[in-house]
C-alpha positions in Angstrom: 37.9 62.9 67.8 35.2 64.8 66.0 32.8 66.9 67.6 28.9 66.6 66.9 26.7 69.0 67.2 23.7 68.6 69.5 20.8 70.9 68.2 17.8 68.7 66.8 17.9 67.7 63.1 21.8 68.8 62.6 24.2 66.6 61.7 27.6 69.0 61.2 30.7 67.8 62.9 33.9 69.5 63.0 35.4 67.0 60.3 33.1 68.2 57.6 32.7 71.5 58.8 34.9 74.8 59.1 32.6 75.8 61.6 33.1 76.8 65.3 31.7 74.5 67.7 31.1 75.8 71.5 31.3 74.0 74.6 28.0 74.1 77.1 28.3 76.7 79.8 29.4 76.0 83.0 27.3 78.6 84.3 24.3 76.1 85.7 21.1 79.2 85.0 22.8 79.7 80.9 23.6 76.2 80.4 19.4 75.5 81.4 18.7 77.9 79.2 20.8 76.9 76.2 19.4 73.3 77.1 15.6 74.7 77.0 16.2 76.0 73.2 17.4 72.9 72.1 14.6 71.4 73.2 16.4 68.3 74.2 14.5 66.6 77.1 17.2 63.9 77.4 20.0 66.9 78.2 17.6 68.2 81.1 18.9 65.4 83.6 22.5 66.4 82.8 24.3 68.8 85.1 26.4 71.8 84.0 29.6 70.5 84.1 28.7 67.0 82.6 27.4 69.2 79.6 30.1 71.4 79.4 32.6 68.6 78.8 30.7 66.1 76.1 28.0 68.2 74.5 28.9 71.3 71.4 26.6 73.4 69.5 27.8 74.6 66.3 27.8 78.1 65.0 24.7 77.9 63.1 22.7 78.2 66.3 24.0 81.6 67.2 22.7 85.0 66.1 25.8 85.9 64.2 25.9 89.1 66.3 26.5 87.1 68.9 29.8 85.5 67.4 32.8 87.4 67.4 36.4 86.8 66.7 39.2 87.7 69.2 42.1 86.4 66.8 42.5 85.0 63.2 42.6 81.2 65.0 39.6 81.6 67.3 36.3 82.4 67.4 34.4 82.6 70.9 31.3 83.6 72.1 29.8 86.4 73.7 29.2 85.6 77.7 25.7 86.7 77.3 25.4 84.7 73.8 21.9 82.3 73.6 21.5 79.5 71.1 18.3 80.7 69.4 18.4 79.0 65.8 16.9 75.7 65.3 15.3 73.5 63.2 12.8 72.0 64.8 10.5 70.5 61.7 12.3 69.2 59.4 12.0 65.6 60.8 8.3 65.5 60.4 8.9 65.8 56.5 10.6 62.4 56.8 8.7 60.0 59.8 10.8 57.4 59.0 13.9 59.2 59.3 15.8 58.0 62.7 16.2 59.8 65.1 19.0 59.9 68.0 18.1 63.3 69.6 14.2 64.0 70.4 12.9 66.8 70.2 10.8 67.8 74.1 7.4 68.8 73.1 6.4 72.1 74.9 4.0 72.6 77.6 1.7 75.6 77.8 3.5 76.4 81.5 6.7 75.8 79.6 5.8 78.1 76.8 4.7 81.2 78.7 8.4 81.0 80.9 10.0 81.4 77.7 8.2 84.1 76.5 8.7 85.9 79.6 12.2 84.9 79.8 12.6 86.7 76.0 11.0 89.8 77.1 12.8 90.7 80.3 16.1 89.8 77.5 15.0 92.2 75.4 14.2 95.4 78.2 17.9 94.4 78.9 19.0 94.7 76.1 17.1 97.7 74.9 18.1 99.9 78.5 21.8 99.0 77.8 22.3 100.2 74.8 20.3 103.1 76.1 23.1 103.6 78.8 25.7 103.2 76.5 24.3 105.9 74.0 24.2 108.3 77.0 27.6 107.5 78.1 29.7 107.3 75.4 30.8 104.5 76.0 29.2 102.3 73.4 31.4 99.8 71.3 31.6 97.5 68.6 32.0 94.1 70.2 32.0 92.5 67.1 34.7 93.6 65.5 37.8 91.3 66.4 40.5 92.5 68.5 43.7 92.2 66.0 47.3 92.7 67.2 49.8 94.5 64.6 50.8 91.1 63.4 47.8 89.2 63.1 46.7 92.4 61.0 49.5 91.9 58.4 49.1 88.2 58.4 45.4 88.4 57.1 46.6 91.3 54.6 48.7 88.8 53.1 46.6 85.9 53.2 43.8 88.1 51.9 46.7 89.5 48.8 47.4 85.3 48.0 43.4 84.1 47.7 42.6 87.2 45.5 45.6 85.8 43.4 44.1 82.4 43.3 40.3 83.6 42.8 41.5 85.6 39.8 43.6 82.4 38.9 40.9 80.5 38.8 38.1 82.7 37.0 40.2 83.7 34.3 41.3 80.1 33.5 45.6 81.0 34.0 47.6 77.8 35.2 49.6 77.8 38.1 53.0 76.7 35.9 52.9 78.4 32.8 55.1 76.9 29.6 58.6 76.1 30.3 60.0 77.9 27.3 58.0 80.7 27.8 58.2 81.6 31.9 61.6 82.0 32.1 62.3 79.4 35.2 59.4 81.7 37.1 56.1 80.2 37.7 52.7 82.4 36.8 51.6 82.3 40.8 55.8 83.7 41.2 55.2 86.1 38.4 52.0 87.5 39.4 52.9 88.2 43.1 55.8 89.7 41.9 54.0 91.8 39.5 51.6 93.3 42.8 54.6 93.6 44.8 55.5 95.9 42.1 52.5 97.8 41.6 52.3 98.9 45.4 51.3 95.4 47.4 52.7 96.6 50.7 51.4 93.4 53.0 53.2 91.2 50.1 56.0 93.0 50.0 56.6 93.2 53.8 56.2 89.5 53.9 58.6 88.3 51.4 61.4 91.1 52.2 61.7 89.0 55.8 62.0 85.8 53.7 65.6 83.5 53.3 66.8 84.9 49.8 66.9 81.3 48.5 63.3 80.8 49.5 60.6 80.2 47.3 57.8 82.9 47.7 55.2 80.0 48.4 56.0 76.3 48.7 53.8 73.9 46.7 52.5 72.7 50.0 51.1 76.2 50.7 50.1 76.9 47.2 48.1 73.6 47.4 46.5 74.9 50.9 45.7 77.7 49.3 43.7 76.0 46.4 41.9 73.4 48.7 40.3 76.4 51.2 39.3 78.6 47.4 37.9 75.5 46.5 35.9 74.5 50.0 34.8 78.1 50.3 32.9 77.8 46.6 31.5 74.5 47.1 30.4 74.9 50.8 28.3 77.7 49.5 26.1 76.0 47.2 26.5 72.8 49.6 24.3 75.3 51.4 21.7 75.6 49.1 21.6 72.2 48.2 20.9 71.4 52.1 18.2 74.2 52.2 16.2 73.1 49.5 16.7 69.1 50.4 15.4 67.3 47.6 18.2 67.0 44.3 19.3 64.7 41.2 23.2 63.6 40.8 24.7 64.1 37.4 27.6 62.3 36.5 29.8 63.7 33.3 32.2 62.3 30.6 35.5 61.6 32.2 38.7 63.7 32.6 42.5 62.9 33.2 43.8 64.5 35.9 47.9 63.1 36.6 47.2 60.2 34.9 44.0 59.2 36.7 40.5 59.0 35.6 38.2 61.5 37.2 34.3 61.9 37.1 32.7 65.6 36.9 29.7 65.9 39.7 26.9 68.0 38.9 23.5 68.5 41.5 20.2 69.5 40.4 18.3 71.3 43.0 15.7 74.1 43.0 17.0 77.1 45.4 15.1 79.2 47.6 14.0 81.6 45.0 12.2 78.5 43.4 14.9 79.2 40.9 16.4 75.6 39.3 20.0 75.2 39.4 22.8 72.5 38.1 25.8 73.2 39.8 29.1 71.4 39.4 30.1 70.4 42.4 33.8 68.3 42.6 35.5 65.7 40.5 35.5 62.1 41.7 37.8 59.5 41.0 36.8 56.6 38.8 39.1 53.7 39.7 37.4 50.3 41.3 34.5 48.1 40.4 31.0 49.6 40.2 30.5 48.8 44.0 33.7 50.7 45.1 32.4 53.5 42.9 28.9 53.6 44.2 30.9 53.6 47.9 33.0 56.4 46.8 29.6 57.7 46.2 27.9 57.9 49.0 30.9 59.1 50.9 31.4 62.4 48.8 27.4 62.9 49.2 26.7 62.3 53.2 30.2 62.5 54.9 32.1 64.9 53.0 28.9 67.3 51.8 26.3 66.2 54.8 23.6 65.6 52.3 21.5 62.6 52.5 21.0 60.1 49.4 17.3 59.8 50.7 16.4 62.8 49.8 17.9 62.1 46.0 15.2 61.9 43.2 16.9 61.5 40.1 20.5 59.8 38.9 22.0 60.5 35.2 25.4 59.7 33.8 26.3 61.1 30.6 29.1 58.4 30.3 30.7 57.1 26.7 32.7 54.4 25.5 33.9 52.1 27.7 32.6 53.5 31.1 29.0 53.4 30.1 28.6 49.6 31.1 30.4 50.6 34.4 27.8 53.6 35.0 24.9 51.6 34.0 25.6 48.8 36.8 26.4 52.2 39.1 22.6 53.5 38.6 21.6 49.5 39.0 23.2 49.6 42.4 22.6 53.2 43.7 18.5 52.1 42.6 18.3 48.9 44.6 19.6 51.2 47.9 17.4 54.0 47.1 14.6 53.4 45.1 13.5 57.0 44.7 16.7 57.9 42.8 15.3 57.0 39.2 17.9 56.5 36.9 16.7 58.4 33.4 18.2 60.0 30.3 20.1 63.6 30.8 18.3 66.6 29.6 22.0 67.4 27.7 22.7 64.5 26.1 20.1 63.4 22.8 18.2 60.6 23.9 19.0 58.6 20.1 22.8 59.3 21.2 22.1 58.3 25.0 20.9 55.3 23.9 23.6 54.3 21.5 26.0 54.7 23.6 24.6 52.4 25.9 24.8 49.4 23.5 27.9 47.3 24.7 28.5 46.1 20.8 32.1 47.2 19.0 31.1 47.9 16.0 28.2 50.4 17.5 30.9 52.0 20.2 33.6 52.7 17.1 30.4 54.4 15.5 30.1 56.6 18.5 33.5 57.4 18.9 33.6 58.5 15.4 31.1 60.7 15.5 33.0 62.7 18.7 36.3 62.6 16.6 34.3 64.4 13.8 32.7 66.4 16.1 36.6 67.4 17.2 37.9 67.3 13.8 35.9 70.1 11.6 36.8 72.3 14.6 40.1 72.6 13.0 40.9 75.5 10.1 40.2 75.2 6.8 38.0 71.5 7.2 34.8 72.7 7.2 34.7 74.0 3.7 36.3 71.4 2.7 33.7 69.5 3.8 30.7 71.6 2.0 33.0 71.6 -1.0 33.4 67.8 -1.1 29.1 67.8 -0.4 29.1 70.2 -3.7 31.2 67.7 -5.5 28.9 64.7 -4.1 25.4 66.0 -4.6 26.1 68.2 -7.6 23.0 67.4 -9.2 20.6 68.0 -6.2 20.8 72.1 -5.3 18.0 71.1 -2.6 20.1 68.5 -1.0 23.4 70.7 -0.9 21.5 73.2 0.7 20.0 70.9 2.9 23.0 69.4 3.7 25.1 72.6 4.3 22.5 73.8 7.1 22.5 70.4 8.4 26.9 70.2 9.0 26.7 73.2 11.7 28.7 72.9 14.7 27.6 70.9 16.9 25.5 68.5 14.3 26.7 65.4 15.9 25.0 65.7 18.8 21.8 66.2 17.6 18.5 64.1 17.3 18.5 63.5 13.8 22.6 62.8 13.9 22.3 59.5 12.3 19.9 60.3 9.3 21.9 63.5 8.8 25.7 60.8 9.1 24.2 59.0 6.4 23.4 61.1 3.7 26.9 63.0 4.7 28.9 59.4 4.4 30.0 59.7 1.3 31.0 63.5 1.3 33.0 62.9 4.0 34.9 60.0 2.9 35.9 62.0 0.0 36.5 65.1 2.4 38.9 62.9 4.1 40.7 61.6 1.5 41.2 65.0 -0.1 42.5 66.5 3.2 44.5 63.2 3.5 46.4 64.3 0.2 46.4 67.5 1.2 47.7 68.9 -2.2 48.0 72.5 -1.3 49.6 72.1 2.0 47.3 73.9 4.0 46.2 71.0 6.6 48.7 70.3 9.7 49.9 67.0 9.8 47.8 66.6 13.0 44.8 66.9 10.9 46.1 64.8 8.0 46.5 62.2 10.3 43.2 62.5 11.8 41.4 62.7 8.0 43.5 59.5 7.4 42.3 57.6 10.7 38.5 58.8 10.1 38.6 57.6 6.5 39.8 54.5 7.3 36.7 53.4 9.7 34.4 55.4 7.2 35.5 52.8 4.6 34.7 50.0 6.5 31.4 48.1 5.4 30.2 46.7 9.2 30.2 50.3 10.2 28.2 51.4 6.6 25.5 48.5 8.1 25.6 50.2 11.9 25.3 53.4 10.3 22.4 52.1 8.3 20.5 50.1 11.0 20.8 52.5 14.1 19.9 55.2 11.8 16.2 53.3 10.6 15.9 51.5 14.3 16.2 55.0 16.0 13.9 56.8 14.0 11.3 55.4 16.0 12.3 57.2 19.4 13.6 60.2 17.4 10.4 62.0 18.2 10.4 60.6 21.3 13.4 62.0 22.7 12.9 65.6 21.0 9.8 66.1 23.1 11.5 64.9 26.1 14.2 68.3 25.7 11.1 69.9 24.5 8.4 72.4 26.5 7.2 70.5 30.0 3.8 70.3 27.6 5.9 68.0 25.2 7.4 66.1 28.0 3.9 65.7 29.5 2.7 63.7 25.8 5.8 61.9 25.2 5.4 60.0 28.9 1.9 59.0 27.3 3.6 57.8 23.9 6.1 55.7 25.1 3.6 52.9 24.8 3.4 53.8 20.9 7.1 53.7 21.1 7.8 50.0 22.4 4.7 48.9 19.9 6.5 50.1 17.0 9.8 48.6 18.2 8.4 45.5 18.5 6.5 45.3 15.3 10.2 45.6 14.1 11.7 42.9 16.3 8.2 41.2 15.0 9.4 41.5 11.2 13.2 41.3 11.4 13.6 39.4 8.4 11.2 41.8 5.9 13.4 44.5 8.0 16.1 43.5 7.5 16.3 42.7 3.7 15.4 46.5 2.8 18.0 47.8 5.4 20.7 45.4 4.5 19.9 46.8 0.2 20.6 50.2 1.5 23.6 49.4 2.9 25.0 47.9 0.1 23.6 50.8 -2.0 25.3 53.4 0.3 28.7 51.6 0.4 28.7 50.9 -3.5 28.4 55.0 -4.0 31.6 55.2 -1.7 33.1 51.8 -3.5 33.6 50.2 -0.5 33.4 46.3 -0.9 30.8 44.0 0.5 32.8 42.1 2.9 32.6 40.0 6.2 34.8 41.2 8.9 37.9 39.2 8.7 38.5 38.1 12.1 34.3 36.5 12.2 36.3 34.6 8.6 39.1 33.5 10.6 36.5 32.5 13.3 34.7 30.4 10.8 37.4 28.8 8.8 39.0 27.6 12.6 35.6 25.7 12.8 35.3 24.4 9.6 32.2 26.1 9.2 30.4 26.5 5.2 30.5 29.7 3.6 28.6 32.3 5.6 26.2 34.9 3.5 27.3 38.4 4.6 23.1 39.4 4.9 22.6 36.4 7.7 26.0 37.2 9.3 25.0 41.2 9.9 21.7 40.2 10.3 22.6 38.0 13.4 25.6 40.0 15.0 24.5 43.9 14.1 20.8 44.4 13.3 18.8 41.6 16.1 21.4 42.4 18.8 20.9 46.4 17.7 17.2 46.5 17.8 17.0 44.0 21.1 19.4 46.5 22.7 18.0 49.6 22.1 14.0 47.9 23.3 15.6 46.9 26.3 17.9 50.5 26.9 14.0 52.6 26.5 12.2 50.2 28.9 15.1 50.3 31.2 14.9 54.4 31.2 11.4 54.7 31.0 10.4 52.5 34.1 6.7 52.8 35.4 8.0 54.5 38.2 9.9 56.9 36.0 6.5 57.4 33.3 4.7 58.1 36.9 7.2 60.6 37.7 6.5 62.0 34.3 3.0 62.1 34.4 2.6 64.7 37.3 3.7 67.1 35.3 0.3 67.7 34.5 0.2 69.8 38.0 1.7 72.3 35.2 -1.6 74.9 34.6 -1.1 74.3 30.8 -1.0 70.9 30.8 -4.4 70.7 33.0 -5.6 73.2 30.4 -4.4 71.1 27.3 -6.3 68.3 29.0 -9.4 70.1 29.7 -8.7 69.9 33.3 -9.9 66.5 33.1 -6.2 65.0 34.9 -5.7 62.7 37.5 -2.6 63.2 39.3 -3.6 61.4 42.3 -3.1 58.1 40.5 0.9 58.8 40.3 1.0 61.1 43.7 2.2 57.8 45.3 5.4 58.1 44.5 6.2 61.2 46.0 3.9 60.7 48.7 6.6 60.7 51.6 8.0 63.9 49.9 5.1 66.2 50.7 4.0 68.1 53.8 0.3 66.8 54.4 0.0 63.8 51.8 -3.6 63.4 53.5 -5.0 66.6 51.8 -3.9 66.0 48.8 -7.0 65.2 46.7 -8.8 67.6 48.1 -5.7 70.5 47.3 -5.4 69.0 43.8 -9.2 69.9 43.3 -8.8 73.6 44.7 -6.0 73.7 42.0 -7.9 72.6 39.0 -10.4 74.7 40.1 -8.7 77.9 40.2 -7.3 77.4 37.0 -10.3 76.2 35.6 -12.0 79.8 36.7 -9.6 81.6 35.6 -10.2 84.9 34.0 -10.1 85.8 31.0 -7.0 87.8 30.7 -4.9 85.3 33.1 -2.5 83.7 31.4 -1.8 80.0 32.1 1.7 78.7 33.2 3.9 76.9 30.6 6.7 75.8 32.9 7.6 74.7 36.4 9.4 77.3 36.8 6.8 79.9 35.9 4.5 78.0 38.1 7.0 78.3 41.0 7.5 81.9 40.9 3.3 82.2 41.1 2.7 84.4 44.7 -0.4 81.9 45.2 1.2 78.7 45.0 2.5 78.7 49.0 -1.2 78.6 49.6 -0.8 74.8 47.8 1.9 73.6 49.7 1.7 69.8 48.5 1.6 71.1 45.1 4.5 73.2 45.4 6.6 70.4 47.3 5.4 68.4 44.0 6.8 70.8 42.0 10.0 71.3 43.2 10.8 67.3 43.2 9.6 66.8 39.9 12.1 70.2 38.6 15.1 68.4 39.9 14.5 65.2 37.7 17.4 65.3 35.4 15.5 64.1 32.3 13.7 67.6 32.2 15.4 70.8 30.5 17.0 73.6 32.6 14.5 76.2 32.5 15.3 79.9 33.0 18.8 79.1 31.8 20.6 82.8 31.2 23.8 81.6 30.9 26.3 78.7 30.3 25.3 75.0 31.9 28.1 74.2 34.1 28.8 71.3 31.9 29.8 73.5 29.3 31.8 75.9 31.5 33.5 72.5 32.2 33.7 72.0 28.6 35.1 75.6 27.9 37.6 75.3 31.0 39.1 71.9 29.4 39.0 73.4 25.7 41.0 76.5 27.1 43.7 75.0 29.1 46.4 72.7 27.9 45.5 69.0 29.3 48.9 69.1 31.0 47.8 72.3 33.3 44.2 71.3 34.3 44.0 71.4 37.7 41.0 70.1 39.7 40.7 73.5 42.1 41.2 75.8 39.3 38.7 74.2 36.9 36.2 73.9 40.9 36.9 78.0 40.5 36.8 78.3 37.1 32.9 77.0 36.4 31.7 78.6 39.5 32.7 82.0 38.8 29.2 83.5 39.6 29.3 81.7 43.2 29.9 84.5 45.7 32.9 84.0 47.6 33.9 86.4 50.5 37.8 86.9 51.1 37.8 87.4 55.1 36.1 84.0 55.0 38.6 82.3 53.2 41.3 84.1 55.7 39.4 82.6 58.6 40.0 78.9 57.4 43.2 79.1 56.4 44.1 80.5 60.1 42.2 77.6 61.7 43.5 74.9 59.9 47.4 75.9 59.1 49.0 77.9 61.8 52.3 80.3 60.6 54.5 77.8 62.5 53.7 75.2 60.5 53.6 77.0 57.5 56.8 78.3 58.1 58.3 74.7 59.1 56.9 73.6 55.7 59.1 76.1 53.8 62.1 75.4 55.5 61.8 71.8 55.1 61.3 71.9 51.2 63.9 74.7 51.1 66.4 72.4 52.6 65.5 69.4 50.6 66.0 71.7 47.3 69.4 72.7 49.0 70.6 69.3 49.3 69.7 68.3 45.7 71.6 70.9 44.6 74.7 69.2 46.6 74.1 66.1 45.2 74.2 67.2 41.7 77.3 69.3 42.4 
């Protein structure tokens, strides 16, 4: 049975915690004390010994000076040890939060006893350490009292995590190649390599072990991995709690043994008002949407004690098939929390977001094209094959090769632009990939002549000339759109007040389909006739047709009806589905920004959206009169005072504490996933992910090494580490764990023989 912690406004238990948790004092005079700081009136009527056995504190609550370890598997108290740690605010950031413990409002008589209570603890304290000074006899109570053994134990745990830290960081799998290890896997290899180089708590260890004994069984090596990996992620768990309010960002999806997995990242703003995206686990993807959403929820609040109410922002960066199933995810994780606005993800191009949210074939084969070409001129020698076959092409046009050649960088099918730049490059690469297909001078693999031959084969096709063609002139309409939305918080600020312009010009389209239409449709066939691709009807829609008995059907009305209309509806429906009012409200606050008020000649009106954050900020009645003080100082600026561009800049201001709505503002609105990372030094951790599954072999990732691997830069302390693994695996069991799988390798070996 778990134990729950009973300080105010905590909700750790031991299940989701590696934390200590201590038992009341029997001691009636420290038990009334430890009750008085919690400030739990309904403990008051409880006697010592009726506290001592149902009610814990956790470790949290303790001055950590007054924590110390007397073994590897326990840590106790000190008998003069006070809970003096807790959060007794929080709850009136969130009035309609429940809550099961209340908090005892203080009395002046009560307040003055406490105070008095703390002073004659501190002359105490101060005239024994005196006494100890002058004797000589002072000494470190904080430093655990080890035997011999438990001092070589933690040696050699300490020995195994660094081998599994540096496992992880440098990207090395635990089982190497068969044909190149020898029979010896690397985690073997490497321990063996420190025992060599002087490891003496490694080397003691495994000299007492059975010869036929593996150094570590897989059950130990896994232990090993799960505490690495819990250590890492409870630390920025931490700072996610700390700063409350964060986004959930879902990633593309990765096979681990055979079973999909999703990558979870959170969006949060730390403590140093610094905004951080931090990849947090991978999640399995089997089950319907509402099992998903479950699985969910359970990661979030039981496993990681974080609450979805205080989520602002959902984005999934999903593709082919498991984009319907992350769109009815958002749907359902909405309707339970409405303040969890699904939008577009600040990586992703919104013209590419967007199409990949269309549920048509013809557009998903488009899609996942464009990724294999991505993939494909990653391989040697293709990409000048490619500006050589855009030489042959354009020969004429000098301004277009160059063009062109700029355009095909690494990295171009992920851009804004993507489909205007696909279809000037479709007929260069159909005859890039038939040229590598006949690879003359031998100098492709047949990997990649495969790969040329199955790209050139859907290039050729004349449906996916037309999708080409129609996403390419309906998506020039939200091209700009979505550039300013990964632009400057300025350009994110005017493309919330465009939208409108947006869904007028989209409609004019839907208005004129037929004039449309027609000039689309002619370039399509002029495009395809450069490539001499034939004008055709799919086959299987002819099939269809000749089944019914149906006339001849003209190929215009046919792609008219099944790719442009459904296209053009689609993609109207995808931007008014991401762009909710509630979302362009969201948006619109971004004028708290000083350059945005200054770009709007201070003339802004933030109180008309400040509704929707409203329960998010700490004195939502002074609001209006804040937001004026705030205009106002800007607006009076001096001369040499530079004004804000960012969030972040704003954040770091020294002044902005003395705005405390505004800042609360601030921070939610950072964490909205649709806005770019700002301050960014380094890699996202989506492409560390990226990197980590690039570098490894797909048969060797492995979901703690990858956890390590991205969060390299998250500070991880060894002892701690140590400290888990004590509390949770004891050496007996360890030890009864080797045995075992040493016997069952023993009597396989009797079988075979």
């Amino acid at each position: 049975m778990p134990n729950f912690c009973a300080a105010p406004n905590c909700t750790r238990k031991s299940t989701q915690s590696d934390l200590a948790f201590f038992r009341f004092p029997r001691d009636p005079e420290r038990c009334r004390i430890w009750v008085e700081n919690c400030r739990r009136a309904d403990l008051e009527a409880k006697t010592a010994d009726q506290l001592n056995k149902h009610y814990r504190l956790c470790a949290k609550h303790f001055d950590p000076a007054m924590v110390c370890k007397t073994s590897p598997y326990r840590t106790v108290l000190k008998d003069t040890a006070i809970p003096t740690i807790f959060d007794l605010t929080s709850h009136l950031k969130n009035p309609h939060t429940r809550h099961r413990k209340r908090i005892k409002e203080l009395t002046e008589e009560d307040i003055r006893k406490i105070k008095e209570r703390r002073l004659a603890s501190s002359i105490e304290q101060l005239v024994s350490k005196k006494d100890s000074a002058e004797d000589g006899t002072g000494t470190n109570e904080d430093e655990p009292q080890l035997s011999t053994e438990e001092k070589e134990l933690r040696e050699y745990l300490k020995s195994l995590f660094e081998v599994v830290v540096m496992f992880g960081k440098q990207s090395i799998p635990l089982v190497a190649d068969k044909a190149s290890a020898g029979g010896l896997n690397n985690f073997q290899a490497l321990l063996d390599y420190r025992m060599n180089a002087g490891d003496e708590a490694l080397r003691k260890r495994f000299v007492a072990t059975a010869v036929n004994t593996e150094y570590l069984s897989a059950t130990q090596q896994s232990q090993l991995l799960d505490i690495c990996e819990n250590t890492v992620r409870e630390e920025m768990l931490m700072e996610v709690r700390e700063s409350r309010f964060f986004s959930l960002v879902t990633g593309d999806l990765v096979e681990f043994a055979n079973e999909k997995h999703m990558p979870l990242f959170l969006r949060f703003v730390n403590q140093q008002n610094v905004l951080r995206e931090e990849f947090l686990d991978f999640m399995s993807f089997e089950g319907d949407e509402a099992a998903l959403v479950e699985r969910l929820e359970a990661h979030l609040t039981d496993r990681w004690s974080l609450s979805m109410e205080d989520c602002r922002g959902q984005a999934h960066k999903a593709t082919g098939s498991s984009t319907t199933k992350m769109k009815a995810v958002a749907v359902l994780l909405m309707e339970k929390y409405p303040l969890a606005l699904h939008m577009a993800c600040s990586q992703m191009a919104l013209n590419i977001h967007l199409s990949n949210n269309l549920p048509f074939p013809n557009v998903q084969i488009v899609m996942e094209t464009l990724r294999k070409i991505g993939s494909f001129f990653k391989a040697p020698h293709t990409q000048d094959e490619l500006e050589k076959a855009i030489c042959t092409h354009y020969q004429k046009n000098e301004e277009k090769i160059a063009l062109l050649k700029q355009a095909c960088v690494p990295g171009w099918t992920e851009q804004h632009s993507v489909f205007d730049e696909l279809l000037d490059m479709l007929p260069p690469l159909l005859l890039c990939m038939d040229s590598i297909r006949e690879n003359e001078e031998g100098k492709f693999s047949d990997t990649t002549t495969a790969n040329a031959y199955s790209i050139s084969e859907i290039l050729a096709d004349f449906e996916i000339v037309v999708t080409v063609v129609i996403l390419k002139n309906v998506l020039t309409f939200t091209r700009a759109f979505g550039r300013n939305l990964q632009g400057e918080t300025l350009d994110v600020f005017f493309a919330a007040n465009s939208l409108t312009a947006v869904l007028h010009s989209l409609n004019e389209v839907n208005d004129n389909i037929d004039v449309y239409h027609e000039f689309w449709f002619e370039e399509a066939v002029s495009v395809a006739s450069v490539m001499n691709i034939p004008l055709t009807v799919p086959r299987l829609f002819l099939r269809k047709q000749r089944a019914a008995d149906v006339g001849e059907i003209q190929a215009e009305s046919y792609y008219k009806e099944y790719v442009t209309v459904p296209i053009i509806h689609g993609i109207m429906q995808e931007v008014e589905d991401m762009f909710s009012e509630t979302n362009l409200k969201a948006l619109k606050c971004l004028s708290l920004v000083p350059a945005v008020m200054g770009q709007m000649k201070f003339n802004t009106t933030e109180e008309n959206y400040a509704d929707v954050y409203r329960n998010d900020l700490p004195n939502p009645d002074t609001l209006p009169a804040e937001l004026h003080c705030w205009r106002i100082k800007w607006k009076h600026r001096g001369k040499e005072v530079r004004l804000p561009t960012t969030i972040h800049e704003t954040l770091q201001l020294p002044d902005v504490k003395f705005f405390p709505n505004v800042n609360s503002f601030l921070k939610v609105l950072s964490t909205l996933p649709v806005l770019k990372l700002e301050d960014n030094k380094g890699n996202t951790a989506s492409e560390r992910l990226q990197a980590y599954l690039s570098n490894v072999p797909a048969k060797q990732w492995n979901k703690s090494l990858a956890m390590l691997n991205i969060n390299t830069h998250v500070k991880h302390d060894l002892d701690v580490m140590v400290d888990k693994y004590c509390r949770l695996y004891s050496e007996d069991d360890a030890e009864a764990e080797v045995e075992a799988e040493s016997e069952e390798v023993a009597e396989e070996d009797v079988e075979t023989k």
